[in-house]
C-alpha positions as CSV (number, residue, x, y, z in Angstrom):
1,X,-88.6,120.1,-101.8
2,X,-85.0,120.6,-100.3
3,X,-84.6,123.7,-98.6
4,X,-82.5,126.3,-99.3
5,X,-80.4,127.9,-96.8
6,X,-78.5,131.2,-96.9
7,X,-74.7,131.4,-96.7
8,X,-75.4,133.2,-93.1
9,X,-77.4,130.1,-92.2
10,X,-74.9,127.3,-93.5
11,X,-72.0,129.3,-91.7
12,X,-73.9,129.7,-88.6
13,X,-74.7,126.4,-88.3
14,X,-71.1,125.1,-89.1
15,X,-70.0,127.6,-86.5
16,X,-71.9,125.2,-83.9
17,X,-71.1,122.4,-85.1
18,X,-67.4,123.4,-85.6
19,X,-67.2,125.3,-81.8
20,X,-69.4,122.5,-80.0
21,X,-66.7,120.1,-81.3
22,X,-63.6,122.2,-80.8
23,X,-64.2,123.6,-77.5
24,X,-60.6,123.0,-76.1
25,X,-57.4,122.3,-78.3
26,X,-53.4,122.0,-77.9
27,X,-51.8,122.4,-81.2
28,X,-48.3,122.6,-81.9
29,X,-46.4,125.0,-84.6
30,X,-44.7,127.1,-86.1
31,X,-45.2,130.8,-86.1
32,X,-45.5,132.6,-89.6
33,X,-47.4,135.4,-91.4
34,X,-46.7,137.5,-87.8
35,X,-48.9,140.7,-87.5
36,X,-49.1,143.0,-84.9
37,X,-51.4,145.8,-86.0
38,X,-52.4,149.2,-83.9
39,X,-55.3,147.5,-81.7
40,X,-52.5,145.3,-80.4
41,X,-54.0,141.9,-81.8
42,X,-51.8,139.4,-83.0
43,X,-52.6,137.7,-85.6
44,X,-50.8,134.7,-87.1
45,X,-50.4,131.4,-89.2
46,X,-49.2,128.4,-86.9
47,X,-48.0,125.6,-89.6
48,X,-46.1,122.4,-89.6
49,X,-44.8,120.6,-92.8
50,X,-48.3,119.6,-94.0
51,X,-50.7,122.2,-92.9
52,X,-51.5,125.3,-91.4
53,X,-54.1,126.9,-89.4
54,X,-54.9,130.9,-88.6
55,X,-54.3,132.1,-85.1
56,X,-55.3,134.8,-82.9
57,X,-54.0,136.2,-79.8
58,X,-55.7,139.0,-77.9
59,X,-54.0,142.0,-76.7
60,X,-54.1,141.4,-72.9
61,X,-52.7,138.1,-73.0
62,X,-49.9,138.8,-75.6
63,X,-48.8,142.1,-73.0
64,X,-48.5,139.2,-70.2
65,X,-46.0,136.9,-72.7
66,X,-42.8,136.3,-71.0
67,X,-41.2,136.1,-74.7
68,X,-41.2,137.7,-78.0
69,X,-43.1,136.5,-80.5
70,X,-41.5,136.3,-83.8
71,X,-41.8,134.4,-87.2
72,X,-39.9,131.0,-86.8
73,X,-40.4,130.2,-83.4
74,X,-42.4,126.9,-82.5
75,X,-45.5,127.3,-79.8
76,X,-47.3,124.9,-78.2
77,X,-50.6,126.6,-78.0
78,X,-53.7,126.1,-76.0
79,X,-57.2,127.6,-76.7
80,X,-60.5,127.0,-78.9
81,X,-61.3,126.7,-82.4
82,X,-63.5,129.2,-83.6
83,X,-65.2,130.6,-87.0
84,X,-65.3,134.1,-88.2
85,X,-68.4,134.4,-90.2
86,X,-67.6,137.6,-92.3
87,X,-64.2,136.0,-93.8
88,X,-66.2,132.1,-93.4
89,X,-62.9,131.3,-92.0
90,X,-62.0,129.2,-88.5
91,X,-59.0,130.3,-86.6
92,X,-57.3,129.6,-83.7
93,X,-58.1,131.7,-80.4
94,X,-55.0,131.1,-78.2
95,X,-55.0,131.5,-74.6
96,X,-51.9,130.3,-73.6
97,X,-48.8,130.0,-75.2
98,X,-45.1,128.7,-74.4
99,X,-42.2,127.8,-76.4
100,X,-41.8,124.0,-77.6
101,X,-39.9,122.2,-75.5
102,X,-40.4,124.6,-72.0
103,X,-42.9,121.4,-71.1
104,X,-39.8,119.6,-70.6
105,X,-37.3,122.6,-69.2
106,X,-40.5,123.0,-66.6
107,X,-40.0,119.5,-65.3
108,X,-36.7,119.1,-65.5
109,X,-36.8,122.7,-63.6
110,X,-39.5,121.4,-61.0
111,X,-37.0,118.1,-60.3
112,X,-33.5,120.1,-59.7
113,X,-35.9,122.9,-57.7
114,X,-37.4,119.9,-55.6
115,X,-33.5,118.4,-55.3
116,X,-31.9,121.7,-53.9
117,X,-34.9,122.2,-51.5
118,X,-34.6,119.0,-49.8
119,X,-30.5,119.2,-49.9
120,X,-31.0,122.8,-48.1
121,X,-29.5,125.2,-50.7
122,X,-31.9,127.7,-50.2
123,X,-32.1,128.1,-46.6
124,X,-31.4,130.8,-44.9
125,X,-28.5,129.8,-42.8
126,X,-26.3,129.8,-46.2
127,X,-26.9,133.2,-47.5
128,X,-24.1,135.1,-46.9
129,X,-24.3,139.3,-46.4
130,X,-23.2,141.8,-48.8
131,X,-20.6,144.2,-48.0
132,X,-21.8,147.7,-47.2
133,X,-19.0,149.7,-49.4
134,X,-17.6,146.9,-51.6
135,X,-14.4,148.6,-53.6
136,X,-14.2,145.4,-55.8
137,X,-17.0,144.3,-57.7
138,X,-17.1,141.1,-60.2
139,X,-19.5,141.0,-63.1
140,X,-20.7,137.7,-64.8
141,X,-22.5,138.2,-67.6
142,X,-22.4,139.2,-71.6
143,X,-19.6,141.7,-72.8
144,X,-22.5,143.5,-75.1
145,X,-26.1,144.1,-74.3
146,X,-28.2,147.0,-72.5
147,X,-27.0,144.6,-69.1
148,X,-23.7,145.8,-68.8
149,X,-24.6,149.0,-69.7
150,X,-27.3,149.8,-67.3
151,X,-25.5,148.3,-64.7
152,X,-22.3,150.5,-65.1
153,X,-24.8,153.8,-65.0
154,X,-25.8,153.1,-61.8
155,X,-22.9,152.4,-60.2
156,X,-21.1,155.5,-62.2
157,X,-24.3,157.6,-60.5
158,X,-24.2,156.0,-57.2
159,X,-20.9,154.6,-56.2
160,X,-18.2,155.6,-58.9
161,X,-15.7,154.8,-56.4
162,X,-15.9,151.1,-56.8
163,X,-13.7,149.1,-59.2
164,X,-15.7,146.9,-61.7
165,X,-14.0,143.1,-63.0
166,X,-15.8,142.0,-66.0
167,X,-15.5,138.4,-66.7
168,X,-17.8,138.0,-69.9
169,X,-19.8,135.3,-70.7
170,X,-22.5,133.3,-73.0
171,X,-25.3,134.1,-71.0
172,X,-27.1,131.0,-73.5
173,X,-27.1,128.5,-75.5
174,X,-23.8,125.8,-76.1
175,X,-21.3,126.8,-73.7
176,X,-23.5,128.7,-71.7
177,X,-22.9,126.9,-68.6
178,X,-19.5,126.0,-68.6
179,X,-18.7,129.9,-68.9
180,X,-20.6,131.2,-66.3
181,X,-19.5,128.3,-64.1
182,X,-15.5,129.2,-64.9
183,X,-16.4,133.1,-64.2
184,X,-17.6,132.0,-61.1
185,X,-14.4,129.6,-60.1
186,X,-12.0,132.6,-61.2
187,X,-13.2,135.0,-59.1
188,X,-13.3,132.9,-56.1
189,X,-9.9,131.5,-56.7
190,X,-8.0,133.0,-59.8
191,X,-6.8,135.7,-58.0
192,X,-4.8,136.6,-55.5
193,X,-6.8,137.0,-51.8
194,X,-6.2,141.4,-52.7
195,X,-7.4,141.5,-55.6
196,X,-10.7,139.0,-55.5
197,X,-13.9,141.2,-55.7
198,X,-16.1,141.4,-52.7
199,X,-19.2,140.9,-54.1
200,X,-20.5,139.2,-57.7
201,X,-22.7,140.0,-59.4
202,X,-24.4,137.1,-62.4
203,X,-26.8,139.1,-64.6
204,X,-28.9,138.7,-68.4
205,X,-32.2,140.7,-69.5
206,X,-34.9,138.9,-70.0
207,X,-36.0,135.9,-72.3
208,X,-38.5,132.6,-72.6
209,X,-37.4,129.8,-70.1
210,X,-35.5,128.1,-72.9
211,X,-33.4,131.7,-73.1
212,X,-32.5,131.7,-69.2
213,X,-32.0,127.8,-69.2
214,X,-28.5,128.3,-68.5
215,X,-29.5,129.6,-65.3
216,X,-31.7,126.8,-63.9
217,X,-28.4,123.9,-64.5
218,X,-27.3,122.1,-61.5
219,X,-23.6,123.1,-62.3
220,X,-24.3,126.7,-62.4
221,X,-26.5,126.5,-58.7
222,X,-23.7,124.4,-57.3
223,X,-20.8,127.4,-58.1
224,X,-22.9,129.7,-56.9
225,X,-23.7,128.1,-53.5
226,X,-20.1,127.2,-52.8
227,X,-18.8,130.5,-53.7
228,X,-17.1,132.4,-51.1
229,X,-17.7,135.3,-52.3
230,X,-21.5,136.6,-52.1
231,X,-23.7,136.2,-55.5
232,X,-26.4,138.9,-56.3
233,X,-28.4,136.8,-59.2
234,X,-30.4,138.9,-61.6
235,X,-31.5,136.8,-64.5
236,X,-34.1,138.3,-66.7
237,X,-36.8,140.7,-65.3
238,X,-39.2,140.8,-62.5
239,X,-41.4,137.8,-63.2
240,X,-38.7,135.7,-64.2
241,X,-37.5,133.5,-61.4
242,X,-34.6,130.7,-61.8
243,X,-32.5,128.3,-59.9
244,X,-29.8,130.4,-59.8
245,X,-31.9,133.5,-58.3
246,X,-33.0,131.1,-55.5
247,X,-29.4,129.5,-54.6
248,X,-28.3,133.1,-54.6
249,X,-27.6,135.3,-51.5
250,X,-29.8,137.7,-52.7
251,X,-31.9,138.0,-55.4
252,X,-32.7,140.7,-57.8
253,X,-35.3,141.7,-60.0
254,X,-33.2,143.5,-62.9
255,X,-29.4,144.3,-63.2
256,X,-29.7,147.7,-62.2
257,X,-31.6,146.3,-59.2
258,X,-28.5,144.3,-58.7
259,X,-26.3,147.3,-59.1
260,X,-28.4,149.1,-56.5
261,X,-28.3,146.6,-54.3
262,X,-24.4,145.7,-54.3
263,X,-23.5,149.5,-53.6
264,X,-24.9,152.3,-51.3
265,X,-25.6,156.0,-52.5
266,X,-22.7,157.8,-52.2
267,X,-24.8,161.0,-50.6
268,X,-26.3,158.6,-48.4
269,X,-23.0,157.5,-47.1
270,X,-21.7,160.6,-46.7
271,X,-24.8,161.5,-44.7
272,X,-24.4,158.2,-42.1
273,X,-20.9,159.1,-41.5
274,X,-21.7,162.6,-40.7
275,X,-24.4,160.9,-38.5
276,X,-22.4,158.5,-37.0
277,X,-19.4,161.1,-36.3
278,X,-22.5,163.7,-34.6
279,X,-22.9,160.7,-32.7
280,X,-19.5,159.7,-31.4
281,X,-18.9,163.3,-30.4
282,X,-21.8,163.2,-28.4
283,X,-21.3,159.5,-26.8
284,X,-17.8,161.2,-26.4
285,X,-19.0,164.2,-24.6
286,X,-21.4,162.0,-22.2
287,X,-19.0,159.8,-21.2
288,X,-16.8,162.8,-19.8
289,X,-19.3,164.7,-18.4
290,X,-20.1,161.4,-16.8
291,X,-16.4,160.8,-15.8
292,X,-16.1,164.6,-14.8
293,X,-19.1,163.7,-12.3
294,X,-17.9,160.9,-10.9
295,X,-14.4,162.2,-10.4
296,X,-16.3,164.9,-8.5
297,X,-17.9,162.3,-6.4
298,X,-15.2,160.4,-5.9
299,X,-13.2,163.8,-4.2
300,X,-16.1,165.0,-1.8
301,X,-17.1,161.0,-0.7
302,X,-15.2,160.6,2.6
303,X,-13.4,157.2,1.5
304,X,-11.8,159.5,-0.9
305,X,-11.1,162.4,1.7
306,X,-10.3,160.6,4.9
307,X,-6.6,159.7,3.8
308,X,-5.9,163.2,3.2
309,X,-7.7,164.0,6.7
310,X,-5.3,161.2,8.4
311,X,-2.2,163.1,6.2
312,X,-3.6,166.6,7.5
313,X,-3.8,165.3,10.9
314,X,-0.2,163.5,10.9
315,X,1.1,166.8,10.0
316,X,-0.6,168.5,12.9
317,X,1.3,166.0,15.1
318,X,4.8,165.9,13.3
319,X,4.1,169.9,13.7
320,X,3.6,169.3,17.5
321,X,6.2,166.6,17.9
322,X,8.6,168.7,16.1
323,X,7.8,171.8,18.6
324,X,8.2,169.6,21.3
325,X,11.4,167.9,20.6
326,X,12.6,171.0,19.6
327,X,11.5,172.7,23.2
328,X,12.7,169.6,24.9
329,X,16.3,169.2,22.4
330,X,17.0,173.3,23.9
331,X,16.1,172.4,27.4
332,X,18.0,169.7,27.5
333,X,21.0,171.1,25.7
334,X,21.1,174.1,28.0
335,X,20.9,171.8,31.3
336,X,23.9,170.3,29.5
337,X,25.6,174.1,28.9
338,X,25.3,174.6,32.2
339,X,26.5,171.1,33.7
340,X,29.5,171.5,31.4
341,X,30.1,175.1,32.3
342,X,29.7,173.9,36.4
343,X,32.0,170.7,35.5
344,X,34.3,173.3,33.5
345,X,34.6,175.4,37.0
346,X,35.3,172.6,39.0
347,X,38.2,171.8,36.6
348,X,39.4,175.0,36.7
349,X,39.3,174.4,40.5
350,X,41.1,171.0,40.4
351,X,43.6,172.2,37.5
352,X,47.2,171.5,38.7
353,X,48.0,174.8,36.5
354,X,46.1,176.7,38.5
355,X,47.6,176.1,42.0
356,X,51.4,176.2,39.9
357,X,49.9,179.8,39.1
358,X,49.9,181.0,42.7
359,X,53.7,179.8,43.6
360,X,53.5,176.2,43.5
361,X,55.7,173.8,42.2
362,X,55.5,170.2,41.3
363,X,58.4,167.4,41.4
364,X,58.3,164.4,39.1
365,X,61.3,162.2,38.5
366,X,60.9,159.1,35.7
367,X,58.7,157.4,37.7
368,X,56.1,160.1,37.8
369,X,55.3,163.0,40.2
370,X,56.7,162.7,43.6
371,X,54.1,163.6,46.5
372,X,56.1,162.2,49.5
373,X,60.0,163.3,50.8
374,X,61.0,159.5,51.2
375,X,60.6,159.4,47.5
376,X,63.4,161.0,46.9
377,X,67.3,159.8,48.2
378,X,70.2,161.8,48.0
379,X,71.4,161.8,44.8
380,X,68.5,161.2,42.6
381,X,67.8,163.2,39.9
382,X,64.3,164.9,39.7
383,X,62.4,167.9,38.1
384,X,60.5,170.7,39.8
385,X,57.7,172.0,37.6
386,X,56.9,175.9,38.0
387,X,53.9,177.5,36.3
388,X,56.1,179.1,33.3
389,X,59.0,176.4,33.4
390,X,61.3,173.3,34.3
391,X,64.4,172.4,36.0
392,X,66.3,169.6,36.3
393,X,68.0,168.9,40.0
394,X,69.5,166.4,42.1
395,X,68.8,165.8,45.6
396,X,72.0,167.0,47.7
397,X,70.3,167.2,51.4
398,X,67.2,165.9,53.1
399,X,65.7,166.7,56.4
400,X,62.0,165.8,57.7
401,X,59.2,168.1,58.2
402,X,60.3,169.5,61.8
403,X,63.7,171.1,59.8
404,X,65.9,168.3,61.3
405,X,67.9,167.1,59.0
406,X,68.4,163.2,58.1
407,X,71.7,163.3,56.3
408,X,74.5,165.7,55.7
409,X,73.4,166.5,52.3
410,X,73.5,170.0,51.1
411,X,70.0,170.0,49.4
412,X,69.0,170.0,46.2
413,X,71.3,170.4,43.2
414,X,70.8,172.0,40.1
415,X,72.0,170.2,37.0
């Protein structure tokens, strides 16, 4: 007689056969009929053209999703077939998920990763440093959007003196690329050298690997890394990591990460300048009190005192030699008094005027004075010189010393 089994039995034993055959699948679909209720289950249809099959995904892995799930979007799924005996339906048990297509972005991702590695774009040498206090700051990234937004809080909080350039941009899909790419080329050279920002910032929130593929284009890695200007890269959140964040000089985990990073607090900088001004008085202050110690050195060594010993001791001998000179000048000039006072006596003794003062009288004709009679013939005129006057004569008479005389002249004659 056939046997008879119970629905439990039948759907158990299709459950083994189903699960023992099913252990492992990859399906691709289509998301619809998306639930999320309050246990945090998601439960869903994934369908094609043709058919359809019930998924499930479990709380913990759907909080670890770098992507929204919604209805419409296409999933290549991984996981295991498995049958739910209270409904007697099979389902789906997902435990990993990506967006169709990121099989390809991940290659295509590994080969221009693997390019730039070997080319050197990410080594260290290349990354240039941020400014400490930039006061221009350029923004690449979309006009609308929770980015901009956050970003321009925390610079309004932290550094509101800083002036923000906006150059907005698809962040993805067509065009992406060739906007950021242009955002980037403006900054570093359409505008004058004054007016370029000193630091950029290239930011979008988060998304699947399809959503930040803008960010992992050659074009887009090769602005950044010859831009003069340093690149802070925040592209979608924490876990999310592109080319672009890696060909960056510095990489950040969220725009407001970014904004932190490009600017310091202004409280903070307030506080280092105090702290560096503390510290210049006081390398100020040691450095003279260390100049006012080796000036006082310097004037009790003896290499500093000996020339003013030498200049003390010159003046003690230009004192003597002064004293002296001046003791020997007097001496001498009173030895010289007295020689001219002794020569002035023996003038006075040998002074014609002197002997004409006690009766005597000179004779002089032209050819000067006449000591001697026979220098004198009758008839030539002659002066006798007194002490008080002159007189003109002419010789009238001669006789010698003994009173004779020597011709019949009558003397001298007055004229």
């Amino acid at each position: 007689m056939e046997e008879i089994q119970s629905v439990s039995e039948l759907t158990l034993e299709i459950k083994r056969c189903l699960e023992g055959e099913f252990p492992a699948v990859r399906v691709k679909g289509e998301v619809s009929n998306y639930r999320l209720p309050s246990s945090g289950h998601v439960y869903m249809t994934l369908k094609d053209d043709k058919s359809q099959i019930p998924a499930v995904i479990w709380k913990n892995l759907r909080m670890r999703l770098p992507f929204e799930l919604r209805d419409g979007l296409e999933l290549v799924v991984s996981g295991r077939i498995e049958l739910y005996p209270p409904s007697g339906r099979y389902q789906l048990i997902c435990t990993s998920l990506t967006t169709a297509g990121e099989g390809e972005l991940q290659q295509a991702f590994a080969r221009l990763l693997q390019k730039l590695t070997t080319a050197g774009y990410f080594n260290a040498e290349h990354k240039k440093p941020l400014p400490s206090a930039p006061e221009r700051i350029g923004l690449i990234t979309s006009l609308t959007g929770a980015v901009i937004r956050d970003m321009s809080d925390v610079f309004r909080r932290r550094f509101p003196a800083a002036a923000l350039q906006l150059y907005p941009v698809k962040v993805q899909g067509d065009g992406a690329v060739e906007n950021i790419v242009e955002a980037l080329h403006f900054f570093n050279a359409g505008l004058p050298t004054d007016k370029r920002p000193e630091v950029l910032i290239v930011a979008r929130g988060g998304g699947s690997l399809e959503d930040l593929q803008a960010f992992n284009e050659e074009a887009v890695a090769m602005a950044i890394f010859n831009s003069s200007i340093p690149v802070i890269s925040a592209v979608g959140h924490e876990t999310d990591v592109t080319i672009a964040d890696m060909v960056a000089d510095v990489r950040a985990g969220t725009p407001s990460i970014a904004a932190e990073l490009a600017v310091p607090e202004t409280t903070e900088l307030l506080g280092w300048i105090d702290n560096w001004h503390e510290r210049q008085k006081k390398a100020l202050k040691t450095r003279i009190e260390g100049a006012e110690k080796e000036i006082a050195s310097l004037l009790g060594s003896y290499a500093f005192n000996r020339p003013r010993m030498l200049c003390d001791r010159m003046e003690e001998q230009l004192v003597y030699l002064k004293r002296y000179m001046s003791q020997s000048a007097g001496g001498k000039l009173r030895h010289a008094e007295q020689m001219l006072l002794s020569a002035g006596r023996h003038l006075d003794v040998l002074d014609y005027r002197k002997i004409l003062d006690r009766g005597f009288a000179l004779v002089k004709n032209d050819k000067g004075y006449i000591t001697r009679g026979k220098g004198l013939g009758e008839g030539d005129p002659a002066t006798i010189v007194f002490a008080d006057t002159e007189i003109d004569v002419s010789v009238t008479h001669r006789s010698d010393g003994n009173g004779r005389e020597n011709a019949p002249a009558q003397g001298l004659r007055r004229y």
